[in-house]
C-alpha positions, 0 to 999 in steps of 0.5 A: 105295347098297349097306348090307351089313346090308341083304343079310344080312335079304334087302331088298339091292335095296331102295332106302334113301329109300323107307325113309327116307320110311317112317320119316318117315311113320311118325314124323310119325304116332307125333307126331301120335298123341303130340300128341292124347294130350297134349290128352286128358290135358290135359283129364283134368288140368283136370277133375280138378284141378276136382273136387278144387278143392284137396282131398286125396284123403282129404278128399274121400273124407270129403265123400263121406261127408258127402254120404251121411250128409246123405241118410240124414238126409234119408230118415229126416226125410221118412219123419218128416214122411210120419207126422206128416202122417198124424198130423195129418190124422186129427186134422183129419178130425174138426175142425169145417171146414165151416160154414154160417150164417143170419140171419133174424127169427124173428118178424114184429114182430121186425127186424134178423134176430136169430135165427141158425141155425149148422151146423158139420161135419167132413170127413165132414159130421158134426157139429152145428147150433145154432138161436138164436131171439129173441123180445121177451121171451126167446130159445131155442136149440137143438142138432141131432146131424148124421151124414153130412149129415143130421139125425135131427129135422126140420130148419126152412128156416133150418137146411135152409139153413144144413146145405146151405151147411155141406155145400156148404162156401158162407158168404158170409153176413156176420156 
């Protein structure tokens, strides 16, 4: 079949079914192409709808909002909390937090180690020991300064101990 439109363009030879069949072809493409748009706007739809769950655009740019207010708040808590917690280890570092007890008798005639000898330091081994002795008929108690572990007096074995348990952070001792 001769079309007159066909031999003004120059393609009068050509024949129409091959370009039917193009045509065809080339629409069938155009619909598969249309149909795999619609499936990817589809899900564009369902993840949108999800992130909006309901709101308006102006509502959800004002939990946005939200969301940044709640961090900023956040940040300035924690840099709070960073300084209080310097705050209260310095404080801590100079507590008694170590201890070391021993009980033991005194004297040779005298029972049921009465006698004590307490050390208590801080985290710098810095601190006191405190030596109660009791005897029959009275009973002594003496304080020593400690500084880094160490006495400036001479110690006894009991408080040799007790400094060595306070240092070594060991009472198993019962009162």
């Amino acid at each position: 079949m001769k079309s007159a439109l066909f031999e003004k363009i120059g393609l009068g030879n050509l024949d129409i079914g091959i370009i039917l069949i193009a045509i065809t072809v080339v629409i069938i493409i155009l619909l598969i192409l249309l149909i795999l748009s619609m499936l990817k706007i589809s899900r564009l739809t369902a993840k949108y709808n999800f992130f909006m769950k309901g709101k308006e655009a102006k509502s959800l740019e004002s939990e946005i909002m939200k969301l940044f207010e709640d961090n900023r708040r956040m940040k300035d808590d924690i840099g709070k909390n960073i300084k209080d917690i310097r705050s209260l280890y310095k404080q801590i570092r100079t507590t008694y937090q170590k201890m070391g007890l021993i009980k033991y008798d005194a004297f040779s005639q005298m029972g049921g180690k009465l006698s004590f000898c307490l050390a208590l330091l801080d985290e710098d081994n810095d601190g006191f020991l405190i030596n109660s002795v009791h005897g029959t008929d009275s009973s002594y108690s003496y304080i020593k300064r400690i500084v880094s572990g160490q006495s400036n007096m001479d110690l006894t074995n009991e408080e040799k101990a007790a400094l060595n348990k306070a240092v070594l952070g060991e009472n198993d001792e019962a009162l």
